[in-house]
C-alpha positions as CSV (number, residue, x, y, z in Angstrom):
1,X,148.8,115.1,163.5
2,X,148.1,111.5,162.0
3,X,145.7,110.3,159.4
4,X,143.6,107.5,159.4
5,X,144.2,104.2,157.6
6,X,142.9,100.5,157.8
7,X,146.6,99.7,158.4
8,X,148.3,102.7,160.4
9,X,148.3,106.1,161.2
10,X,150.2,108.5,159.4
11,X,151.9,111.7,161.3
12,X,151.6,114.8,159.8
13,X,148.5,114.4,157.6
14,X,146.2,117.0,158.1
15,X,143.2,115.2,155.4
16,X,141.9,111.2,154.7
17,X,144.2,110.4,151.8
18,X,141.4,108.2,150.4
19,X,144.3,106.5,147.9
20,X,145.2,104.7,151.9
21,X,142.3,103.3,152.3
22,X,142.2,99.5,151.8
23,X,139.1,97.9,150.5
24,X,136.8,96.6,152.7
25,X,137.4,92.9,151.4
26,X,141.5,93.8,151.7
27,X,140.2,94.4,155.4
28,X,137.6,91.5,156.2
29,X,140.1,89.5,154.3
30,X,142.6,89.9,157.3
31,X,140.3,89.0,160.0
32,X,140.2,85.3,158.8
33,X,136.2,85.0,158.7
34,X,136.2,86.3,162.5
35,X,134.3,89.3,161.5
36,X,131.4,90.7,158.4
37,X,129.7,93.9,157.9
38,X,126.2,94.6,158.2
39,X,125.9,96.0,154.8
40,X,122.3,98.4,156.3
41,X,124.1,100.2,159.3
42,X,127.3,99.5,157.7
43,X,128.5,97.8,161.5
44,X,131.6,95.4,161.7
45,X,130.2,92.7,164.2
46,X,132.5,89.9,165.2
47,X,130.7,86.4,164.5
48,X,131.4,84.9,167.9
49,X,131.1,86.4,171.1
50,X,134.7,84.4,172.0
51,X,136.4,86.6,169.5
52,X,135.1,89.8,171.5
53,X,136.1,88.0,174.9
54,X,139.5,87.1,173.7
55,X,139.9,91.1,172.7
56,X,138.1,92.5,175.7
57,X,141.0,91.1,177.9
58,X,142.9,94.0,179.0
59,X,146.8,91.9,178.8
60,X,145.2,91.5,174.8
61,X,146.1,95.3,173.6
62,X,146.3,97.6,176.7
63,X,146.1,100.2,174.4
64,X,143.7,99.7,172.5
65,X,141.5,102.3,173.9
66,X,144.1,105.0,173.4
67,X,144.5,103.9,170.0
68,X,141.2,104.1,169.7
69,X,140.5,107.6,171.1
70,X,143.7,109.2,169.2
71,X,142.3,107.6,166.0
72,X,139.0,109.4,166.4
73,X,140.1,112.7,167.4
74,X,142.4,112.5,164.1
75,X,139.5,112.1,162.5
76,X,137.1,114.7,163.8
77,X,140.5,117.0,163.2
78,X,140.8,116.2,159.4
79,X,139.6,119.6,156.6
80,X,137.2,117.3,155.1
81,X,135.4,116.3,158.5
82,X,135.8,119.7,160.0
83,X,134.0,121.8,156.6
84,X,130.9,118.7,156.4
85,X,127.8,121.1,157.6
86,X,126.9,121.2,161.3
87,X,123.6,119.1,160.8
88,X,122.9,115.9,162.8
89,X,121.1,114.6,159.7
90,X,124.7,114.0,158.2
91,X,125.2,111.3,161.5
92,X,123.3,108.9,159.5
93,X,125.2,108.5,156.1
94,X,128.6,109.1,158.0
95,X,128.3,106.3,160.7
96,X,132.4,106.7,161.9
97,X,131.5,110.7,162.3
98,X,128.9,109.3,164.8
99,X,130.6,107.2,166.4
100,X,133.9,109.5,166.7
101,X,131.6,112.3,167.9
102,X,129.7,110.1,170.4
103,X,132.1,108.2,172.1
């Protein structure tokens, strides 16, 4: 098992150690102005669509999608996800829960 961070996974982590979690400027901060957060739906968008053609290339990170899926099914395995009440209300506040359940 791994656990979610902004920087890495971690094997063997069965819960989100929230102390691992970098700030959300830490993380912007990184991506050199290339990307913001749409503070209503709480949605990274990339600023340009050349950023997103540049990473779409498949030679860019051909496993990306891997990463990707692995990431959220470590997710959707973690205590704290799997005890949060089966209601698809909860989708709303918890927009990586949607998105990790969805795609």
């Amino acid at each position: 098992m791994y656990t979610l961070s902004r920087s890495r996974l971690e094997k063997e982590a069965t819960d989100l150690d929230l102390e691992n979690v970098r700030p959300l400027d830490t993380v912007l901060g990184s991506c050199f102005g290339l990307a913001v957060v749409d503070k209503e739906t709480s949605t990274v968008r990339l600023i340009h669509y050349t950023p997103q053609e540049y990473l779409s290339r498949p030679d860019v990170s051909p496993d990306a999608h891997r990463t990707l899926g692995e990431t959220c099914l470590t997710y959707l395995n973690y205590y704290q996800v799997k005890r949060l009440p089966a209601d698809v209300s909860i989708l709303r506040d918890t927009p990586f829960l949607e998105y990790s359940s969805l795609h």
